[in-house]
C-alpha positions in Angstrom: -24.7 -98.1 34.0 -23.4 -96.9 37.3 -19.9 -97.4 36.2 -20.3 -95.3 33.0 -22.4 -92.6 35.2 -19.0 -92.6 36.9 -16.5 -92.4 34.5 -18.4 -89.3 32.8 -18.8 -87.3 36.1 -14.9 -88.2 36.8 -14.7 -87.0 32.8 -16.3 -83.6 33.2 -14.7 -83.0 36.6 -11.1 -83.8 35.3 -12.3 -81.0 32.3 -13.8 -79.0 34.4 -10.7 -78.6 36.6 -8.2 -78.1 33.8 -10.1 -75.5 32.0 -10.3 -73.0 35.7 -6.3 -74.2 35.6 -6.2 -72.6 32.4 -8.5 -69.7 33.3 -6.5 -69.1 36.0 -3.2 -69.2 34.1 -4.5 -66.9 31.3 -6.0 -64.2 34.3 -2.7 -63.8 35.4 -1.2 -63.2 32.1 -3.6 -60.5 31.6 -2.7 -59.2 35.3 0.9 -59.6 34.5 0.5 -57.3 31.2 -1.2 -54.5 33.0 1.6 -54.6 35.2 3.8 -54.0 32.4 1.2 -51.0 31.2 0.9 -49.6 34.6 5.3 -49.2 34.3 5.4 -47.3 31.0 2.3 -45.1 32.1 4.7 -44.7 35.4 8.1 -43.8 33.1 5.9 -41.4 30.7 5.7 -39.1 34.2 8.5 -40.1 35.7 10.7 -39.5 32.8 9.1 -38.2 29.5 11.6 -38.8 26.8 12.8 -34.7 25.9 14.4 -34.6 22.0 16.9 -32.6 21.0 17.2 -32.8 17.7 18.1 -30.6 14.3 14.3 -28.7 13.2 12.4 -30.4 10.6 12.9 -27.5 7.9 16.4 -27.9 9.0 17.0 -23.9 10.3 18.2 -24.6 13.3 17.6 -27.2 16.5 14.6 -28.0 18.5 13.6 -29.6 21.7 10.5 -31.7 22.3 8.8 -33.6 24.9 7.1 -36.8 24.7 4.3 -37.7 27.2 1.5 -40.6 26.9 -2.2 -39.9 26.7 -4.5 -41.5 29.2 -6.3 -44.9 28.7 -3.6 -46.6 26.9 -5.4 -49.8 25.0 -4.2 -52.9 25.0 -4.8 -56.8 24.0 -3.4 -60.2 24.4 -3.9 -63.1 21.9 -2.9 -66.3 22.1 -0.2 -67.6 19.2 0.4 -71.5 18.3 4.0 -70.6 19.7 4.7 -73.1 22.9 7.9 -70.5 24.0 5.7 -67.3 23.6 2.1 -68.6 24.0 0.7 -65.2 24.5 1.3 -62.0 22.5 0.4 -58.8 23.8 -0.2 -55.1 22.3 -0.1 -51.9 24.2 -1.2 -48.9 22.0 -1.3 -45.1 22.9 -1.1 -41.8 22.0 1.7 -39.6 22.6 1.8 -35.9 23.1 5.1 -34.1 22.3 5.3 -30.3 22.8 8.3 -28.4 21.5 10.2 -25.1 22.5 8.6 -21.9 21.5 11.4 -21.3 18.9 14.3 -22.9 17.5 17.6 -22.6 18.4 20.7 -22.2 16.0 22.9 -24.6 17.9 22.3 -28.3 19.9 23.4 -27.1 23.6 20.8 -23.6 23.1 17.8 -26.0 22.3 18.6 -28.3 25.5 18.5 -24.8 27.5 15.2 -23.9 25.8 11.9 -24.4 27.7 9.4 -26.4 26.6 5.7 -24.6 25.1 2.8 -26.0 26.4 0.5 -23.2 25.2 0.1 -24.5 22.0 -1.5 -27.7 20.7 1.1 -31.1 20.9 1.7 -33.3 17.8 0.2 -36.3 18.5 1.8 -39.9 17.4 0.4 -43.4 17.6 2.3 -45.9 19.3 1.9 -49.5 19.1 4.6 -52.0 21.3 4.1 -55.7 20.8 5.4 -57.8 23.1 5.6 -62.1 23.8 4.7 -63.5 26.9 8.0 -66.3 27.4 9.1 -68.2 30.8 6.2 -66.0 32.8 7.3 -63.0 31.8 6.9 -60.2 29.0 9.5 -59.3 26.5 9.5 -56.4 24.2 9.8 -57.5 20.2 8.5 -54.7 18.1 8.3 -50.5 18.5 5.9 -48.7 15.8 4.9 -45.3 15.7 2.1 -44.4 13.0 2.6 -41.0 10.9 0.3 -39.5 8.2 -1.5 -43.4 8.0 1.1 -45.7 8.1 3.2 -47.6 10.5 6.9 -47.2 10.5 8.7 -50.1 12.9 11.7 -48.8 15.3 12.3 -52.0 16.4 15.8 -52.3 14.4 16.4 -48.5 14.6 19.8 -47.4 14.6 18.5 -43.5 14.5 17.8 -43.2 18.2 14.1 -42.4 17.8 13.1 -45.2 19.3 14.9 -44.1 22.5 13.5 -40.3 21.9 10.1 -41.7 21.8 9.9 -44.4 24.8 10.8 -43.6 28.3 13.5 -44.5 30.4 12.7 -47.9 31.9 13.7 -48.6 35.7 
């Protein structure tokens, strides 16, 4: 009986120390992600991505700015992958102010100021990224407009660069 006594304490100890390994591993995975939250929060105000661009109803140019909301959201989920065990989701609002008036040519909108006296569009973003070799990669860019998701990840347009920061 004393041998079996033994065996199970040595069982549950053996358990018990590879699940606080595993809690430990998965704490700094989260701490690692809000590391890679706390740089794009950083590059919004360092470096809020300005568009130039030609004007929706297509008189003209316009200039815009994007900047990030506070409290960006975020998640990590564990996939069945063993190369990218870990798959996280950073989702935020951005803010993007344009110039009072449109310009007729490219180079006149980049001179124009932006207005912040008037209420921003507001866009949903939603970045996915795998968690690989300890650290995170960047695998999909969406941005959601009137209800549905459109995926930059493949975009040959440049409004995936127009709509993320510049990354140090």
């Amino acid at each position: 009986m004393f041998k079996f006594t033994k065996i199970v304490v040595l069982a549950l100890f053996i358990v018990g120390f590879a699940g606080s390994v595993c809690l430990a591993d998965e704490a700094q995975v989260i701490s690692s992600f809000k590391v890679v939250i706390n740089k794009y929060v950083q590059a919004y105000k360092d470096h809020p991505p300005i568009m130039v661009d030609k004007a929706y109803d297509g008189n003209g140019w316009m200039k815009s700015e994007a900047s990030m909301e506070a409290n960006p959201a975020f998640d990590i989920q564990k996939t069945d992958s063993i190369i990218a065990p870990y798959e996280g989701i950073l989702s935020y609002k951005v803010d993007s102010n344009a110039a009072r008036r449109g310009a007729q040519t490219e180079a006149e909108a980049q001179a124009e100021s932006i207005d912040y006296s008037t209420p921003p569009s507001v866009l949903s973003m939603r970045l996915t990224f795998s968690y690989s070799g300890g650290s995170w990669v960047l695998n999909k860019v969406e941005y959601e407009e009137s209800g549905r998701w459109w995926d930059l990840t493949n975009d040959t347009t440049g409004l995936k660069d127009e709509l993320l920061p510049k990354m140090n």
